[in-house]
C-alpha positions in Angstrom: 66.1 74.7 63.4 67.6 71.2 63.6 66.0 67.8 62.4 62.8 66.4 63.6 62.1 62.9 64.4 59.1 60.6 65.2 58.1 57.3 66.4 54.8 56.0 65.8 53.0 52.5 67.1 52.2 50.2 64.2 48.4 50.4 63.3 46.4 47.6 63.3 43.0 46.9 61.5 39.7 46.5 63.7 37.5 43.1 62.8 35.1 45.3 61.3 38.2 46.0 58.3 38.2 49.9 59.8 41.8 51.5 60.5 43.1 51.6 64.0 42.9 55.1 65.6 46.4 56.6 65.9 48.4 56.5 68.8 50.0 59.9 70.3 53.5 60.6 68.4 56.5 62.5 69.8 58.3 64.7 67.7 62.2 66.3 68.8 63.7 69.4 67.8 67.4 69.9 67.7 69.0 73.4 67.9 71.0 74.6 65.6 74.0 74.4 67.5 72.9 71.1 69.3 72.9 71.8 72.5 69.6 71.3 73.4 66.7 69.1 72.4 62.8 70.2 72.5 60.1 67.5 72.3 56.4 67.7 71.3 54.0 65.2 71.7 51.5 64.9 68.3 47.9 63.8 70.9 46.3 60.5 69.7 43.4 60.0 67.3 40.4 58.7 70.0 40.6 55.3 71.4 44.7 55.8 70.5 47.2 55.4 73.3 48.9 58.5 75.0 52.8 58.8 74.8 55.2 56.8 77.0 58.3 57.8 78.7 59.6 54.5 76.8 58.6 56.4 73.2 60.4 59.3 74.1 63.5 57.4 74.9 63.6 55.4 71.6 63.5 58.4 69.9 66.5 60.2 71.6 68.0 56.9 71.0 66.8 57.2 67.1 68.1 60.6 67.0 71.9 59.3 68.5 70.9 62.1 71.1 73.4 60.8 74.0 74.0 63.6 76.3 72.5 66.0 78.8 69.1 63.7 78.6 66.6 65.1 81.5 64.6 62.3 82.6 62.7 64.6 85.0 61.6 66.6 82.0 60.4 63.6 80.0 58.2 62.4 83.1 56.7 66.0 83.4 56.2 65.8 79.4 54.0 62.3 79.4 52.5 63.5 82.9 51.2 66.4 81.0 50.3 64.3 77.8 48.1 62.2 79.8 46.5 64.7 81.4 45.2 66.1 77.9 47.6 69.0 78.0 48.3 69.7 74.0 51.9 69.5 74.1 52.4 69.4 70.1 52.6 73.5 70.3 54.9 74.0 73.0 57.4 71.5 73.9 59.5 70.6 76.8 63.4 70.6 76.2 64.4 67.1 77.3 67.9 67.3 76.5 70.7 69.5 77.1 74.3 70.1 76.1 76.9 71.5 78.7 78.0 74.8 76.9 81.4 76.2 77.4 82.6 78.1 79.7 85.1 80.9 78.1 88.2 82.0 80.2 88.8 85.2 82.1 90.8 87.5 80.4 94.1 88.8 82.4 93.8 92.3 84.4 96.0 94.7 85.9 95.1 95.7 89.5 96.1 99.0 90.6 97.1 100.7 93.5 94.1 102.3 95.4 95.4 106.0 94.6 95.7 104.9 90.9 92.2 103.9 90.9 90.8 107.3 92.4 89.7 109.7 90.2 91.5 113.1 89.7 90.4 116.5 89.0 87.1 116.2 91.2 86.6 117.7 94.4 86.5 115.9 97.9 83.7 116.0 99.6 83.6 117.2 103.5 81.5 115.2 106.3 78.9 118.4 105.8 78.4 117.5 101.7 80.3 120.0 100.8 82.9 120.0 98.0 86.4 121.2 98.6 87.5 123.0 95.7 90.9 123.6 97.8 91.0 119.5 97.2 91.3 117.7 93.9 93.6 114.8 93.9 95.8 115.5 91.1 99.1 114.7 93.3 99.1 110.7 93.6 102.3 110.7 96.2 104.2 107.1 96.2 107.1 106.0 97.9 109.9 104.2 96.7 109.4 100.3 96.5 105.5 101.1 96.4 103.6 98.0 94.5 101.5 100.3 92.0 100.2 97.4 89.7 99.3 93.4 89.6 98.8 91.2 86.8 96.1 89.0 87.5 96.9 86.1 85.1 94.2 85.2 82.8 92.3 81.4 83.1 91.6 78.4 80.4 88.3 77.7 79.4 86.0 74.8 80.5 85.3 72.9 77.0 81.5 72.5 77.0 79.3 68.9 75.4 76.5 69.0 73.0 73.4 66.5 72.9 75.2 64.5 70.3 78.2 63.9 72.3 80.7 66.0 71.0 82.7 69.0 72.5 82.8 72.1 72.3 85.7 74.0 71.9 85.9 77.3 74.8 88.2 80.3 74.7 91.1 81.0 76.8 91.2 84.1 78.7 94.0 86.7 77.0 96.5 87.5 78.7 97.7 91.1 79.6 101.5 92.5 79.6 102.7 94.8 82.4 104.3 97.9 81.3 106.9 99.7 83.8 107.4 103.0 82.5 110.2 105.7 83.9 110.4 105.9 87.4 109.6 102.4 87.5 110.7 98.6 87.7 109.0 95.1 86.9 109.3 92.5 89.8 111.8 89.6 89.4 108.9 87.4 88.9 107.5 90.1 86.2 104.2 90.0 88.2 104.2 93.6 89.4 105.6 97.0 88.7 107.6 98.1 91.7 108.2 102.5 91.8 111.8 102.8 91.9 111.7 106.4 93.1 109.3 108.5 95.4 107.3 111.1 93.6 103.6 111.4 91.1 102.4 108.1 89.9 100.5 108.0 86.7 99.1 105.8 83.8 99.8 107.0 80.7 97.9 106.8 77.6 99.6 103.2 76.3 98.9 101.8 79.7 102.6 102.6 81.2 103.0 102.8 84.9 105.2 105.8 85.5 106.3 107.9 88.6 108.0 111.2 88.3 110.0 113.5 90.8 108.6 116.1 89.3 105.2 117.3 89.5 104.3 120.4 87.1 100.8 122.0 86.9 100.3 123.4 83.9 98.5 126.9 84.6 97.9 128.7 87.9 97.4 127.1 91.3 94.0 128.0 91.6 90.5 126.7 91.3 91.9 124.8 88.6 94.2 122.7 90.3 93.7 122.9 93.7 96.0 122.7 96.2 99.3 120.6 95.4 101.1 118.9 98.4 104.2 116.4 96.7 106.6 114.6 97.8 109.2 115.8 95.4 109.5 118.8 93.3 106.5 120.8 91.9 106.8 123.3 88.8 103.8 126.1 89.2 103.8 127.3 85.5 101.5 129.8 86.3 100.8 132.0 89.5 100.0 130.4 93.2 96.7 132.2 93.9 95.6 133.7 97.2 94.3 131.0 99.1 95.7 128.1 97.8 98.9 126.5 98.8 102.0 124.7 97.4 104.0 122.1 100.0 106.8 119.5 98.4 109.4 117.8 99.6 112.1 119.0 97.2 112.1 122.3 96.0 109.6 125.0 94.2 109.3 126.9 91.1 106.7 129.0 90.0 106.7 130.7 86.1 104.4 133.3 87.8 104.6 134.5 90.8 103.0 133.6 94.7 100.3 135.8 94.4 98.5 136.0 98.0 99.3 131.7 98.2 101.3 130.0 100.5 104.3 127.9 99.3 106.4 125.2 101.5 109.2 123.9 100.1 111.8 121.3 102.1 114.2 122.5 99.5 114.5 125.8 96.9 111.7 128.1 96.3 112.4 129.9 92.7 110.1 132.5 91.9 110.2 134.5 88.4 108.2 137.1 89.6 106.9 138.6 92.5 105.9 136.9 96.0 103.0 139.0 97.5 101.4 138.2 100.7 98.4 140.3 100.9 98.3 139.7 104.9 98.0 135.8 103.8 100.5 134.7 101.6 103.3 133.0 103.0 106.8 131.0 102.1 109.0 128.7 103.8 112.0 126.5 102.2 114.5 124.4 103.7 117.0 125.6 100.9 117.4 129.3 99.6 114.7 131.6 98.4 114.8 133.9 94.7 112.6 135.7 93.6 112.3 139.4 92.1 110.6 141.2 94.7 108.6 140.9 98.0 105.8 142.5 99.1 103.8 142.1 102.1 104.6 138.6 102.6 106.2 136.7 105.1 109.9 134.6 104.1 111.3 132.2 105.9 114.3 130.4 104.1 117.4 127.9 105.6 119.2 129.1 102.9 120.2 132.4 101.5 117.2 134.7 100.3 118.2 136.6 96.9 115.9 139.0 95.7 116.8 141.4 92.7 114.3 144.4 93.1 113.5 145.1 96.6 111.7 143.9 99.6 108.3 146.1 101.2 106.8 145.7 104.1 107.9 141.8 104.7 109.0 139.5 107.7 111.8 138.0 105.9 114.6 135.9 107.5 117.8 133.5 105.5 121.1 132.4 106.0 121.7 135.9 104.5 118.8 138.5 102.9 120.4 139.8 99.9 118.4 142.3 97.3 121.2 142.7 94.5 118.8 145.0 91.4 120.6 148.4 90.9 117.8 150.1 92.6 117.3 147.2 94.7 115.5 148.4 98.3 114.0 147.4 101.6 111.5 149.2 103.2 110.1 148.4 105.7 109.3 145.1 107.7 111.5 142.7 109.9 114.3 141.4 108.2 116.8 138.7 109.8 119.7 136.9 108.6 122.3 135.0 110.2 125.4 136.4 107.9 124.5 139.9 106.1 121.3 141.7 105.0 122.6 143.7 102.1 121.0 146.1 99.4 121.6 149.4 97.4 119.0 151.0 99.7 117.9 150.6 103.2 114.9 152.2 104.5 113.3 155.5 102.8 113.6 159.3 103.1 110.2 158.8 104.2 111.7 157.1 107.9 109.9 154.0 107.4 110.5 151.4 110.2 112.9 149.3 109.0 114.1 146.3 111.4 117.4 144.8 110.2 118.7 141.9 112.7 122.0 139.9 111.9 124.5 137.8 113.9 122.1 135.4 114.8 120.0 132.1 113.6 116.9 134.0 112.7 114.9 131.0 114.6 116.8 131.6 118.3 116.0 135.1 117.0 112.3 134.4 116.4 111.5 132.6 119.5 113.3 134.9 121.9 110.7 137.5 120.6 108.1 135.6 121.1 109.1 134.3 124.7 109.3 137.9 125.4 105.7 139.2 124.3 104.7 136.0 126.3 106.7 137.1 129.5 105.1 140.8 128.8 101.7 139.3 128.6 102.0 136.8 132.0 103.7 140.3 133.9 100.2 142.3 132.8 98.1 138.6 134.2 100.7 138.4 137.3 99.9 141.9 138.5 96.7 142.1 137.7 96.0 138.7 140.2 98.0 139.8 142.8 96.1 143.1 142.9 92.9 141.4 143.2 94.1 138.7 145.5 95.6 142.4 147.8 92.2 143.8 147.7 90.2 140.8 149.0 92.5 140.0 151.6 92.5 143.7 152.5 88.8 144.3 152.4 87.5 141.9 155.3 85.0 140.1 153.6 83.2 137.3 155.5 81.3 135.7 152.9 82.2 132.4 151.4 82.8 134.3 148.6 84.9 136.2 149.3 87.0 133.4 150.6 86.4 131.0 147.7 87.9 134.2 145.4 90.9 134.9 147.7 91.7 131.1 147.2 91.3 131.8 143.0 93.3 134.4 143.0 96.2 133.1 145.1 96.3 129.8 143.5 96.5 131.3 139.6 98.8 134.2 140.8 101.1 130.8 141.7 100.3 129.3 138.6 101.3 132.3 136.5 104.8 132.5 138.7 105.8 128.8 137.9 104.9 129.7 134.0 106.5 132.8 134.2 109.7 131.1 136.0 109.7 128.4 133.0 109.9 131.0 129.8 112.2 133.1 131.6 114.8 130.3 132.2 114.3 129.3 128.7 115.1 133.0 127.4 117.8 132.8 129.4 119.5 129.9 127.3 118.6 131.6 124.2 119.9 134.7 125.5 123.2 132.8 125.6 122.8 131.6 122.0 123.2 135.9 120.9 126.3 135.9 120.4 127.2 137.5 116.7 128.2 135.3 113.9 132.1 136.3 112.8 131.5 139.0 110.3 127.8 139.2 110.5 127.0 142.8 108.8 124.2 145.2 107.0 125.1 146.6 104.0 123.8 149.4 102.2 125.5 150.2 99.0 123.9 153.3 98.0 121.8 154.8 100.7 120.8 154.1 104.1 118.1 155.9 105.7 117.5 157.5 109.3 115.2 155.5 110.9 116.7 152.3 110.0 117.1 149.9 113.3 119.9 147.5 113.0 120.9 144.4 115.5 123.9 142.6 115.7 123.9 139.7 117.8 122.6 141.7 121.0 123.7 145.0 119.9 121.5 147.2 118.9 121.3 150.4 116.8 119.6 153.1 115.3 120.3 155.4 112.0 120.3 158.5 112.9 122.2 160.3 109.9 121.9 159.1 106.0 124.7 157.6 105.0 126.1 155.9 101.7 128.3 152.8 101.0 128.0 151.4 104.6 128.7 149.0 106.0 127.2 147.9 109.8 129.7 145.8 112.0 130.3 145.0 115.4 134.0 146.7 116.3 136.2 145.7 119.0 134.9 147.4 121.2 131.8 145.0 121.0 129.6 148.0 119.7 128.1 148.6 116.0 130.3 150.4 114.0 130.1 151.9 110.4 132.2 151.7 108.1 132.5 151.6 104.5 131.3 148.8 102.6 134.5 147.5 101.0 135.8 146.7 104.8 133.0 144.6 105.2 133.1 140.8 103.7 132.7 142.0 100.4 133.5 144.8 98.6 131.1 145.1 95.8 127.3 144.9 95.5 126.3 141.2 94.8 125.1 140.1 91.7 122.1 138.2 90.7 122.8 135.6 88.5 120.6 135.5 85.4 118.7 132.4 84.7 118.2 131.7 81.1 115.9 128.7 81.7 113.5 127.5 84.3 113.9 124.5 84.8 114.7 121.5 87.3 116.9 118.7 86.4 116.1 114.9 87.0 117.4 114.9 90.7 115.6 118.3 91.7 118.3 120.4 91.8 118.6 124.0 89.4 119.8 123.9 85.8 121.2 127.0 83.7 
């Protein structure tokens, strides 16, 4: 504790030679670190005087205590004296010093997605967590603001009860750090992404975005589902149920294993893709994998498989399986240029639909305009049937009238539809016509059973045959000939990658 101090009224002697009684004393306390100032008040002998505000001043004053002096305080302390309150055991601080007030250290503020954690599952409204949903893809675009420096602030110096200051600390500042994908802002008080894709801190506090997103196991429980603007590297399997979408291409260490995979560019595949009935790929680019199985493919580019295709909806640019005893069996397969492998269909006479000459998509929804047409024909005649009957039966009920009106208003209604889809099949219709050197090749075996359509031709293997070769001849009809007449006269070759793996831009390296 600090000093103490006193003040005490001189003492006089009574006539009869005793000793005055003793008047009331105050008594301060400093704190060690001076900023604040206790008093007591020592009570009077009897007949002494109590304390006065005046005492307690002139000892401040005595004490070169200058600042922070609380008058209210030393009224409430001589108030209390004189009430007979023992204030010599518990003071009242009378004096205070202004202490400092340390700066704010700098921050970084990041962007909202940044901030959220990862690896956790969403909840749904019900309170349920979505396992299917884990935030580990924090999608950016370019020119996104992903981090502010928040400059630190100076101290407030503070006073103590002597007078003298005291010193305060500034807040410390903080240093942005733009990692790769990255850029600090002319005024150096941001870090700006430079190019769309992941964004992540890393463990010294760098800012980075990559165009490449890679999970490191199986898309799965794990993971969750990945959607990514740019390119996502699966070094595992895509499990059945979850799902893969990115903007630039796909490439999977495993295989798609019951999973669905979207891709706006390639889908690379080192194994197997196997649908199950669920799983299901589409790319913008080309597709490769080793095999396909039960799956449905849908690739703008070519699809170039090495073993063989079962039981698949497939369609590509062109559908190529190039292994020695590479196969398809069964399924739909559609191509705009050639569908080629060493063996089509199976001695077995599995149906095997092979469809070339056309944009698989023209291809696609002229089928489906069709089952629509077949399904509004089967509503059509059923209505007019009904509406026959009614009219034919003589019923005078309101009913009966009420129904006839039904029935003659939807069998109009299913007309106008019917009018609509066939006009559109129409115009696709006209779209049929065979892509120059559109073919189906079948290198060492094609099977009986095997349907193949080119453009709107259509035909169906009746005898096995080897190194064939499918075209439409001038006489507009499908032809067969040997395979080196067609637009290539060897079996294509799949090109063996050495390494997986994507460069910078998303594109394949070798």
């Amino acid at each position: 504790m600090g000093g103490e101090g006193g003040v005490r009224e001189p003492q006089g002697s009574s006539d009869a030679g005793r000793p005055a009684p003793r008047d009331a004393e105050v008594v301060l306390t400093v704190a060690d670190n001076a900023m604040w100032v206790e008093a007591r008040v020592v009570p009077p002998e009897p007949g002494g005087k109590n304390i006065t505000r005046e005492q307690v001043l002139e000892a401040l004053t005595q004490g070169k205590i200058v600042y922070g002096i609380n008058h209210e305080a030393i009224n409430r302390l001589v108030e209390m004296a004189e009430k007979g309150f023992r204030m010599d055991r518990e003071g009242v601080v009378v004096a205070e010093g202004r202490r400092p007030v340390d700066g704010e250290d700098g921050a970084i503020v990041h962007h909202p997605l940044l901030q959220t954690p990862a690896g956790y599952p969403r909840l749904t409204q019900d309170g349920r967590a979505d396992f299917f949903d884990l935030n580990l893809v924090r999608n950016v675009a370019r020119e996104t603001v992903l981090a502010t420096r928040k400059p630190p602030t100076r101290g407030e110096p503070g006073m103590d009860v002597y007078g003298r200051p005291v010193k305060a600390r500034d807040g410390r500042d903080v240093r942005l750090r733009a990692g790769p994908g990255t850029r600090l802002s002319p005024d150096g008080q941001s870090v700006i992404a430079t190019v769309e894709g992941h964004a992540s801190i890393s463990h010294s506090g760098e800012v980075t975005v990559s165009p490449i997103f890679t999970v490191p196991g199986d898309v799965g429980y794990g993971s969750g589902n990945i959607d990514f603007v740019g390119t996502v590297v699966v070094r595992g399997d895509v499990t059945q149920g979850f799902s893969v979408k990115a903007g630039g291409n796909v490439e999977v260490h495993g295989g798609i294993m019951g999973g669905t995979v979207e891709a706006g560019g390639d889908v690379l595949v080192r194994y197997g893709i196997v649908g199950g009935g669920r799983g299901r790929v589409k790319a913008g680019g080309k597709v490769r994998c080793r095999f396909i199985e039960s799956a449905e493919v849908e690739a703008g580019g070519d699809v170039v498989v090495s073993d063989g295709i079962l039981g698949s909806q497939v369609s590509g640019d062109s559908v190529v399986v190039a292994g020695g005893r590479g196969s398809i069996v069964g399924g739909r397969i559609r191509a705009r240029k050639e569908i080629s492998a060493h063996t089509l269909g199976s001695a077995m006479g599995a149906t095997t639909d092979l469809q070339v000459g056309v944009p698989p998509a023209v291809r696609a929804e002229l089928d489906q305009i069709r089952e629509q047409l077949a399904r509004l024909d089967d509503r059509f005649g059923q209505v007019s049937r009904t509406a026959t009957y009614l009219s034919t039966t003589g019923q005078a009920a309101e009913a009966g009238r009420i129904s006839r009106e039904f029935a003659e208003k939807s069998r109009r209604l299913t007309g106008a539809e019917r009018q609509q889809l066939a006009a559109r099949a129409a115009a696709l219709q006209q779209q049929l016509a065979p892509v120059p050197g559109a073919c189906v090749k079948g290198f060492d075996a094609v099977y009986p059973g095997v349907r193949i359509t080119i453009g709107a031709e259509r035909h169906v293997v009746v005898d096995q045959s080897t190194n064939s070769c499918f075209i439409l001849g001038e006489d507009g009809e499908i032809t067969l000939v040997p395979a080196w007449q067609g637009s290539g006269n060897q079996p294509p070759a799949v090109k063996r990658r050495r390494r997986w793996e994507v460069s910078d831009n998303g594109g394949e390296t070798h």
